[in-house]
C-alpha positions in Angstrom: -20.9 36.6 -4.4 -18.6 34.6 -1.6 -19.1 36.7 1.3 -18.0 36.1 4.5 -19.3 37.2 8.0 -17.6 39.6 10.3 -18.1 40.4 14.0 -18.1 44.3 13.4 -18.1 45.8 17.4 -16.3 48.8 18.8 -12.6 46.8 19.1 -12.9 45.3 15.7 -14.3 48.3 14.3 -10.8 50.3 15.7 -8.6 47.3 14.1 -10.4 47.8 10.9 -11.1 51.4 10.3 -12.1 50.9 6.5 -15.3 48.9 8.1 -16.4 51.7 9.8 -15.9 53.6 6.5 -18.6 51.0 5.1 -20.9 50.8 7.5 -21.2 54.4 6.8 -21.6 54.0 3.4 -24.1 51.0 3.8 -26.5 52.8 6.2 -26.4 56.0 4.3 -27.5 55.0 1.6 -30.8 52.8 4.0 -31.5 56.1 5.8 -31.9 57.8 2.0 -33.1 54.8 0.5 -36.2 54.0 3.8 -35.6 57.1 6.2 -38.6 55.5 7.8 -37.2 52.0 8.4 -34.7 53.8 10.7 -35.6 55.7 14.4 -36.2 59.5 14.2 -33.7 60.0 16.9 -31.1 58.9 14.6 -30.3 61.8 12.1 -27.8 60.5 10.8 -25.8 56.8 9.7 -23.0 57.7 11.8 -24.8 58.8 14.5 -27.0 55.0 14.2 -24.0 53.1 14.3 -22.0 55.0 17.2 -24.8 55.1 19.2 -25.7 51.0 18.5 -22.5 49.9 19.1 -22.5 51.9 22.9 -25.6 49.4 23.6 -24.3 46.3 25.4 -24.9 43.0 23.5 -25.0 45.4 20.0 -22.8 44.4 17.2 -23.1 44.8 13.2 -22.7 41.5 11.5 -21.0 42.5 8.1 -21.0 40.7 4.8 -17.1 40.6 4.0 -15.7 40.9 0.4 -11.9 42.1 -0.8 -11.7 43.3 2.6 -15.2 45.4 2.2 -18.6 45.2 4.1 -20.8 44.9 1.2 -23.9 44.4 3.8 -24.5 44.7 7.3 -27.2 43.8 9.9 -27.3 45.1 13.4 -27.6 42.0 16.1 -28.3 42.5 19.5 -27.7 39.3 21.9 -30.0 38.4 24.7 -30.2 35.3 26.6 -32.1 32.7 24.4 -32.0 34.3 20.8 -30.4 36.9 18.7 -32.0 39.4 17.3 -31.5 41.2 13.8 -32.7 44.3 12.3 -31.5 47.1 10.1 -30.3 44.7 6.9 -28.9 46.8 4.6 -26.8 46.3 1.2 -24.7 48.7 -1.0 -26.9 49.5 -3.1 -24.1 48.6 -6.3 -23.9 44.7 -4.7 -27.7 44.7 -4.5 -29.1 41.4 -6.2 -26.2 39.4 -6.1 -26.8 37.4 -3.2 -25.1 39.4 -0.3 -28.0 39.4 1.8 -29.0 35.8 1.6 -25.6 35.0 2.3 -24.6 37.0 5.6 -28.6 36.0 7.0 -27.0 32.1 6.2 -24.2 32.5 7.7 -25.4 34.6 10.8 -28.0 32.1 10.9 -25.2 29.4 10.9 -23.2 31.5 13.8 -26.5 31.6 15.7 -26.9 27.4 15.5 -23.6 27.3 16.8 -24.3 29.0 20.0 -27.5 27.4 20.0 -29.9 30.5 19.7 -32.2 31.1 17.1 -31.7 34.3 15.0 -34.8 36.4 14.4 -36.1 39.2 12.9 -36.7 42.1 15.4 -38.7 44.8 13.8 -38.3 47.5 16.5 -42.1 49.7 17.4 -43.2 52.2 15.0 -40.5 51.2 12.0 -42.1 50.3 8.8 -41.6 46.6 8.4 -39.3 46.0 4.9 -41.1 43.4 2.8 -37.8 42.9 1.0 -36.4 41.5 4.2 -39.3 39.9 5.4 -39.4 37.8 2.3 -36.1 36.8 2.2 -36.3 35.8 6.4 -39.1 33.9 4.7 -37.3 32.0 2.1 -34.4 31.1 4.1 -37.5 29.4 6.7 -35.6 31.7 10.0 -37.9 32.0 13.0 -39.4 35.4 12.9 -39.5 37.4 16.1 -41.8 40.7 15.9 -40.6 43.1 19.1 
């Protein structure tokens, strides 16, 4: 599926409201899907994403298609790599490439700044073996936090 990636932060997120529309829809359906791949002080999707995106360095990078996230991943920046966590995919654009493609091309977006992208699997979250298998077959460097 030709997917493209999105910087989806507060500003671009009040540009593009039918994002934020998405990324509620894509990490509701991860919170029923894994409620334990997700922190207990987040009840809710909205409440994960509003509260993410007041972190500094925060941002969700979306997988754009017809004007749609399909996927997102959260990625926080520090000073030597960038971190992602929380992959998630519609569940009805689930095997069909969406999540290979926006881990390429953040991966690609990462070499450009010249930081690696890892996986950051935040303290007491179950790891997802989908995810980890897929950071696997695309050879990224794997960060556990």
């Amino acid at each position: 599926m030709p997917v493209f990636l999105v910087k989806a932060n507060t500003k671009t997120l009040t540009e593009q409201p039918a994002w934020l529309v998405d990324l509620h829809k894509i990490y509701t359906e991860g919170f029923a899907a894994s409620p334990t791949s997700f922190p207990a002080s987040f009840e809710t999707a909205p409440s994960f994403i509003d509260k993410t995106l007041m972190q500094p360095n925060c941002w969700f990078a979306g997988a754009l298609f017809n004007d749609h996230l399909l996927g997102a991943a959260l990625v926080t920046e520090k000073a030597n790599v960038w971190q992602f966590s929380f992959l998630n995919v519609r569940k009805v654009t689930q095997r069909r490439g969406v999540a290979t493609r926006l881990l390429t091309l953040l991966a690609a977006k990462a070499q450009e700044k010249n930081v690696p992208l890892c996986l950051a699997t935040p303290a007491g979250l179950e790891n997802n073996a989908a995810v980890q298998a897929l950071v696997n077959k695309l050879d990224l460097l794997i960060k556990q936090d």
